[in-house]
SETINU-520366 format. One record per residue (C-alpha): residue number from 0; chain; x, y, z. Coordinates in pm, 1 decimal. Layout:
<recs>
[NUM A [X Y Z]],
...
</recs>
This chain:
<recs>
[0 A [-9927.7 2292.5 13467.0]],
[1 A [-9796.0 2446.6 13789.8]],
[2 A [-9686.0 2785.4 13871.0]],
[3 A [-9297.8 2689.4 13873.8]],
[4 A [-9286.7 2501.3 13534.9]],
[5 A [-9489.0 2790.5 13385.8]],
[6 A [-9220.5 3047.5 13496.3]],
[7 A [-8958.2 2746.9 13336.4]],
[8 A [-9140.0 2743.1 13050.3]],
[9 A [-9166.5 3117.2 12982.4]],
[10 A [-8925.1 3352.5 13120.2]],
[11 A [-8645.8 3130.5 13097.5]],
[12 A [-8641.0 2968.3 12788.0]],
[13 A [-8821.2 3188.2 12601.8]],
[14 A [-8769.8 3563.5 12741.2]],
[15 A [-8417.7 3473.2 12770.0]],
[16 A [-8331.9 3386.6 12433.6]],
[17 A [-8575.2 3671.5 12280.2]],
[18 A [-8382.5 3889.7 12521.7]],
[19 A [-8019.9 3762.7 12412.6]],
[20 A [-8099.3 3775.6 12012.6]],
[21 A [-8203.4 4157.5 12065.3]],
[22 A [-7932.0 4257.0 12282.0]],
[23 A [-7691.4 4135.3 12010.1]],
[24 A [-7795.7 4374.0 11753.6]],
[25 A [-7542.1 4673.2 11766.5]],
[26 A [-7691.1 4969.7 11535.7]],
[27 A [-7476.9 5270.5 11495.2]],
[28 A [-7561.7 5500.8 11235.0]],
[29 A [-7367.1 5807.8 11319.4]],
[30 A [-7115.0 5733.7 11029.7]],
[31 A [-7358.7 5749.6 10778.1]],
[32 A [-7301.0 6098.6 10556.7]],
[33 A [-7589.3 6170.5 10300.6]],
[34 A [-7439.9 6417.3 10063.2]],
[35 A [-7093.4 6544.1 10085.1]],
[36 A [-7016.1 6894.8 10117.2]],
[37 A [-6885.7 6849.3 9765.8]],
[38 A [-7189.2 6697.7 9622.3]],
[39 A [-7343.2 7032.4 9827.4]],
[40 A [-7118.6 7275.2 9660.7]],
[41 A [-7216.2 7133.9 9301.5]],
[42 A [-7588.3 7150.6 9376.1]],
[43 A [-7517.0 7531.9 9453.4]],
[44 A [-7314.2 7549.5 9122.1]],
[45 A [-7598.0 7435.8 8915.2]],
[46 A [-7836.1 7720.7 9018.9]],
[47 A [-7563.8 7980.1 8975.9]],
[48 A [-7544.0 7824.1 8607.7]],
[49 A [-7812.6 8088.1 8482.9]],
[50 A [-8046.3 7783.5 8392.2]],
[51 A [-8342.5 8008.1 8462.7]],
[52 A [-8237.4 8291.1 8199.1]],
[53 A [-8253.1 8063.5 7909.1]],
[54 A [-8478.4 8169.1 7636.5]],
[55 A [-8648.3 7856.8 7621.2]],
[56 A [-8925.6 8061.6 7350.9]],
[57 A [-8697.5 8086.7 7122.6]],
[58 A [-8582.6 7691.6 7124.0]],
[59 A [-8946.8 7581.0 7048.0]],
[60 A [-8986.8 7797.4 6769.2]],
[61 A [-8668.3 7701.0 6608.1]],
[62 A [-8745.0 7304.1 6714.3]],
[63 A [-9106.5 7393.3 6541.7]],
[64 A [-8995.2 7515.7 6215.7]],
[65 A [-8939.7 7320.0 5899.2]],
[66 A [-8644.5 7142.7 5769.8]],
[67 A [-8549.7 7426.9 5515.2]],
[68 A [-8532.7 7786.5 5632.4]],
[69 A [-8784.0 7927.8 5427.3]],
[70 A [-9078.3 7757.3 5253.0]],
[71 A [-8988.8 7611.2 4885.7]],
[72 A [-9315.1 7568.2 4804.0]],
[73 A [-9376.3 7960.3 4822.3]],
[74 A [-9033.8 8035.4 4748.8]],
[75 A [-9111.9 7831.1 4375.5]],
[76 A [-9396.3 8037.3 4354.5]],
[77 A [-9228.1 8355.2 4395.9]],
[78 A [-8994.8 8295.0 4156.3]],
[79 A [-9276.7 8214.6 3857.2]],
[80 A [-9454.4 8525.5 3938.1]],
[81 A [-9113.4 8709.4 3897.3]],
[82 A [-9044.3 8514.6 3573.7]],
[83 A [-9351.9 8610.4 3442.8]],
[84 A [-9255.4 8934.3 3519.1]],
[85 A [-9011.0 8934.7 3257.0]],
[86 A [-8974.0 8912.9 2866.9]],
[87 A [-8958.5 8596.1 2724.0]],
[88 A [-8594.0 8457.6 2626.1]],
[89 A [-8326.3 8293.9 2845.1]],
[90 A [-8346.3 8439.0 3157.4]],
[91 A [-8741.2 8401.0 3220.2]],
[92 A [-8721.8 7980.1 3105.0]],
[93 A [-8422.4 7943.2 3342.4]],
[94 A [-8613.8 8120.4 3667.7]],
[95 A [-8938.4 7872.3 3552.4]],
[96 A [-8691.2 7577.5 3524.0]],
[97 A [-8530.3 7650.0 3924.1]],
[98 A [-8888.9 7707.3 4012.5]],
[99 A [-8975.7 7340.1 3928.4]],
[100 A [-8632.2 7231.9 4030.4]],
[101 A [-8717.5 7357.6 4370.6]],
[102 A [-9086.5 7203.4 4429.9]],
[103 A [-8935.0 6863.3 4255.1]],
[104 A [-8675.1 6902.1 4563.1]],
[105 A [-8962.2 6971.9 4812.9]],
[106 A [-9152.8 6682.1 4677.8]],
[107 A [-8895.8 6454.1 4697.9]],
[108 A [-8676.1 6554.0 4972.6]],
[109 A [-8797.3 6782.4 5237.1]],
[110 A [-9199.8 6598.7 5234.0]],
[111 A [-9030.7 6241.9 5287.9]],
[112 A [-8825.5 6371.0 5575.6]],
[113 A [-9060.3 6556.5 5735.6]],
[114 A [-9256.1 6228.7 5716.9]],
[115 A [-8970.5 6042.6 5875.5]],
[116 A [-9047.7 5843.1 6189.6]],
[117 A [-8678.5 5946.0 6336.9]],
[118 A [-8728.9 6329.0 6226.4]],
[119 A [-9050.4 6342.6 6376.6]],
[120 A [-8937.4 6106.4 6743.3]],
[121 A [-8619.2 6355.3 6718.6]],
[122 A [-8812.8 6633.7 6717.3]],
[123 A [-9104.4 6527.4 6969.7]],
[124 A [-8832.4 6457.6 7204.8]],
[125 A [-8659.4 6760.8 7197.4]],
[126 A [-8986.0 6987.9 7241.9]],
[127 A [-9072.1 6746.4 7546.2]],
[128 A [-8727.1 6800.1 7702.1]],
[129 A [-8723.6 7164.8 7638.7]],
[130 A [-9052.7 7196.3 7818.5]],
[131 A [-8967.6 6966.8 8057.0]],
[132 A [-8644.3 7172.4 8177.4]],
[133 A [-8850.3 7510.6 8154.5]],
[134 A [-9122.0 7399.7 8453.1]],
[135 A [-8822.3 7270.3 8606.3]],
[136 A [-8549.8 7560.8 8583.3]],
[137 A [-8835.6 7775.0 8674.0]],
[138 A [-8809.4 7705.4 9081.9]],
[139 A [-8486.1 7566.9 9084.7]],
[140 A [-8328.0 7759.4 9321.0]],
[141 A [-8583.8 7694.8 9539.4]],
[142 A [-8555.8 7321.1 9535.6]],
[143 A [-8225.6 7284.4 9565.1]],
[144 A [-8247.8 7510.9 9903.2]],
[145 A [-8481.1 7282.3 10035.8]],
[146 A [-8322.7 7028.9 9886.6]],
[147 A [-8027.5 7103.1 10129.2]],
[148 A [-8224.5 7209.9 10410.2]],
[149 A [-8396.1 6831.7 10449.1]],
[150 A [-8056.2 6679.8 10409.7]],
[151 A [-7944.4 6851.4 10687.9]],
[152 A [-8242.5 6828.5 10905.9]],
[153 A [-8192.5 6408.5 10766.3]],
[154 A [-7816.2 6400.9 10902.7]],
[155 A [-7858.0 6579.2 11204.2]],
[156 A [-8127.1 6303.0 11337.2]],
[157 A [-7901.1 6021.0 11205.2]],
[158 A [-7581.4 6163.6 11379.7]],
[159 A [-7766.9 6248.5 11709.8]],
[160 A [-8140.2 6081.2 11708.6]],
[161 A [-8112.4 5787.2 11498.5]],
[162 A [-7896.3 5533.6 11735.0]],
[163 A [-8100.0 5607.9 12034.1]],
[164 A [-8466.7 5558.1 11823.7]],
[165 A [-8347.2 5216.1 11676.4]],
[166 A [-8266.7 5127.8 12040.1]],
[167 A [-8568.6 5243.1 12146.7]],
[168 A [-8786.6 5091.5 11917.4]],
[169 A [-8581.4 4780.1 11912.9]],
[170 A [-8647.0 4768.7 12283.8]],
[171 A [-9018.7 4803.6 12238.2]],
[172 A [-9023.9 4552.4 11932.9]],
[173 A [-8848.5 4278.4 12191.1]],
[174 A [-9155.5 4354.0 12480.3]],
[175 A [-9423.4 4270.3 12203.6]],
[176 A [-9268.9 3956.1 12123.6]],
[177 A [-9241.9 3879.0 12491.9]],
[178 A [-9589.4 4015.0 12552.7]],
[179 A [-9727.7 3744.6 12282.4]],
[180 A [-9513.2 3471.4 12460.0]],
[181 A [-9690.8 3573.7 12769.1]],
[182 A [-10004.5 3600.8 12634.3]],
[183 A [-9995.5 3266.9 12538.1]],
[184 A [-9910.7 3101.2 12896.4]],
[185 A [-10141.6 3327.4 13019.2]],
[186 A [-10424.2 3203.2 12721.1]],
[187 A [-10276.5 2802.5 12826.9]],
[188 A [-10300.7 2838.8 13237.4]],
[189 A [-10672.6 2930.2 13144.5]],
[190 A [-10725.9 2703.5 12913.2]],
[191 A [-10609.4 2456.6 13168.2]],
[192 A [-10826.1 2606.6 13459.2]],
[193 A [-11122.3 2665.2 13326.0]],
[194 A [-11159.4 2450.1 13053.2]],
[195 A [-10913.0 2119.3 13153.1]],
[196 A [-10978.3 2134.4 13549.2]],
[197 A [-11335.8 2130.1 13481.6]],
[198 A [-11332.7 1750.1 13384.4]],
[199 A [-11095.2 1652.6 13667.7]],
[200 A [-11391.4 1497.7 13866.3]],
[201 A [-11576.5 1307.5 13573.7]],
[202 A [-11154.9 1157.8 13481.6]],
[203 A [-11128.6 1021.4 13844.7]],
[204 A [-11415.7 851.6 13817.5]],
[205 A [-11305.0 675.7 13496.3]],
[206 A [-10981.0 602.8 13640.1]],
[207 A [-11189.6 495.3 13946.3]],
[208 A [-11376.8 255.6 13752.8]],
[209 A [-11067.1 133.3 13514.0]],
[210 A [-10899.8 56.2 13807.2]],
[211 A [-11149.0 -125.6 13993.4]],
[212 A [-11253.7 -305.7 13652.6]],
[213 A [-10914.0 -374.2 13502.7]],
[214 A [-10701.8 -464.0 13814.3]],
[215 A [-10873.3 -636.6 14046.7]],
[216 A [-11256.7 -821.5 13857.2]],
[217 A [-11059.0 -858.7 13513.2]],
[218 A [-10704.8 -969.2 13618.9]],
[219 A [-10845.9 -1218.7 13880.3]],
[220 A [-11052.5 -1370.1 13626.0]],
[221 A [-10746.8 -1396.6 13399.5]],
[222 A [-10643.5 -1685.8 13646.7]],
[223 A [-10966.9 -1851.5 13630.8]],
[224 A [-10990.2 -1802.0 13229.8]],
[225 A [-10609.3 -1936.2 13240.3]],
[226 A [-10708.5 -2239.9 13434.5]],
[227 A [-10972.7 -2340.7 13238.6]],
[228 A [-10780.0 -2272.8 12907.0]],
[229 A [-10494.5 -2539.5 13027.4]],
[230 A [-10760.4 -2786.0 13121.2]],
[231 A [-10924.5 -2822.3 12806.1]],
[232 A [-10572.5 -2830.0 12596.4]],
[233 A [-10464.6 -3134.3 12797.7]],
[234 A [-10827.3 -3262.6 12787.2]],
[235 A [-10869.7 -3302.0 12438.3]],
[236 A [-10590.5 -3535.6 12346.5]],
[237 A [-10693.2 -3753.9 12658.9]],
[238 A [-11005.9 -3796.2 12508.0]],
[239 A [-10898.2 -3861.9 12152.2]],
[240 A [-10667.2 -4142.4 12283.2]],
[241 A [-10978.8 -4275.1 12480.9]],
[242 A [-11140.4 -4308.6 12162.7]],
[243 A [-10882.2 -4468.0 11975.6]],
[244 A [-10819.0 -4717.2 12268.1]],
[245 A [-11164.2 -4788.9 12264.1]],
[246 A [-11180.6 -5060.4 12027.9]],
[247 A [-10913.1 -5247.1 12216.5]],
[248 A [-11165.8 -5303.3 12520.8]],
[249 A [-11334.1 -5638.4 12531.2]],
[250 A [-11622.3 -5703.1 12776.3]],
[251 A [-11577.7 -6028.8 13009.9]],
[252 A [-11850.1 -6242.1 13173.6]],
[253 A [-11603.2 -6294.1 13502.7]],
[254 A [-11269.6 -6210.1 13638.6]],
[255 A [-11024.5 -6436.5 13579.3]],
[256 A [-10894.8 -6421.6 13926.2]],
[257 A [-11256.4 -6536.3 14036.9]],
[258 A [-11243.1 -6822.3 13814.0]],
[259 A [-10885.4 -6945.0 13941.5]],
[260 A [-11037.8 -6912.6 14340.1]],
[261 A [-11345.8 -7086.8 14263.0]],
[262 A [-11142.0 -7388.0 14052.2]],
[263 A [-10919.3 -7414.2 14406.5]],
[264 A [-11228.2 -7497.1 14612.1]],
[265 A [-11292.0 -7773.9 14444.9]],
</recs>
């Protein structure tokens, strides 16, 4: 491969169209906004909500009590020890009877939804979320601020930076794609000189040989072989005829034409 179909081969069809597809690619990104100034304003408004004086305490412990206010199980027993209190009659077998009333409603009632897989999801949920917002309302403020502060540090390289670093590194992307193109002649014009050109000597001597073999001891003796080959296709009917013609042939004593000469003499 020679110099000038190397540089053929490489920097104009391939650096060229590399070169072509890359320039093509317009990137502007100095129209991009990140967050509005309204979306700003309402991140602002959050913190000034007063998230982070929420007595979050006080939610737990009323998501931790029971489903009744007070405890009907003690509350039953309350009211037997104050019926007992009093003289029998009316009033003391009507305080017994609510007593029972009340456990029958916490043994029915109150124990089966307690139990309940929705009561008890419901309330797992809740206590999760509650917590949840507590570690989060506690540095709020903070994290919205930098929040903001990255946002604007973000949009201030996209409106100035960005357009120039794509460029940049679009430029530098395009040279290592060249550079493997190059590599490559570079890896085939070695290939070629060190590993091809080597056997250049040992090939002209079989092309020596083919050619002295093949064109001028083989082709003349194509004549001679072509010759010979004619010869014995016409030869072999002559001597099949011969043979059939053979048994025509009769063997004479004399010419005739003697006999006739001597026959005049006399």
């Amino acid at each position: 491969m020679s110099e000038s179909y190397t540089e053929l081969l490489f920097f104009l069809q391939y650096s060229k169209d590399v070169s072509r597809k890359f320039e093509g690619m317009k990137v502007d990104l100095r129209g991009i906004i990140l967050l509005e100034s309204e979306g700003k304003q309402n991140l602002i408004s959050f913190t000034e909500t007063g998230i982070n004086e929420i007595d979050f305490a006080a939610y737990l412990e009323e998501v931790n009590k029971g489903v009744t206010r007070i405890n009907l199980v003690d509350f039953a027993s309350q009211l037997d020890a104050q019926a007992d209190q009093l003289p029998k009659g009316t009033l003391q077998t009507s305080l017994k009877g609510h007593a029972n009333t009340i456990r029958q409603i916490h043994i029915q009632q109150v124990i089966p939804l307690e139990q309940s897989m929705k009561y008890v999801k419901a309330r797992s949920t809740l206590n999760q979320s509650i917590r949840f917002l507590e570690r989060t309302s506690s540095d709020l403020t903070v994290r919205v601020r930098d929040v903001l502060a990255a946002i604007d540090a973000t949009q201030f390289l996209i409106s100035h930076n960005a357009t120039f670093v794509v460029n940049q590194e679009t430029e530098k992307y395009k040279q290592t794609i060249i550079g493997y193109f190059k590599q490559y002649i570079d890896w085939i014009r070695t290939s070629l000189a060190l590993d091809v050109a080597t056997c250049k000597p040992l090939s002209n001597i079989v092309d020596t040989a083919e050619i002295l073999g093949c064109s001028f001891l083989l082709d003349s003796m194509n004549t001679f072989w072509f010759g010979l080959g004619c010869s014995t296709l016409f030869l072999l009917p002559s001597i099949i005829l011969s043979v059939k013609l053979a048994k025509f042939y009769r063997r004479m004593d004399t010419e005739d034409v003697y006999d006739d000469d001597i026959g005049n003499w006399n």
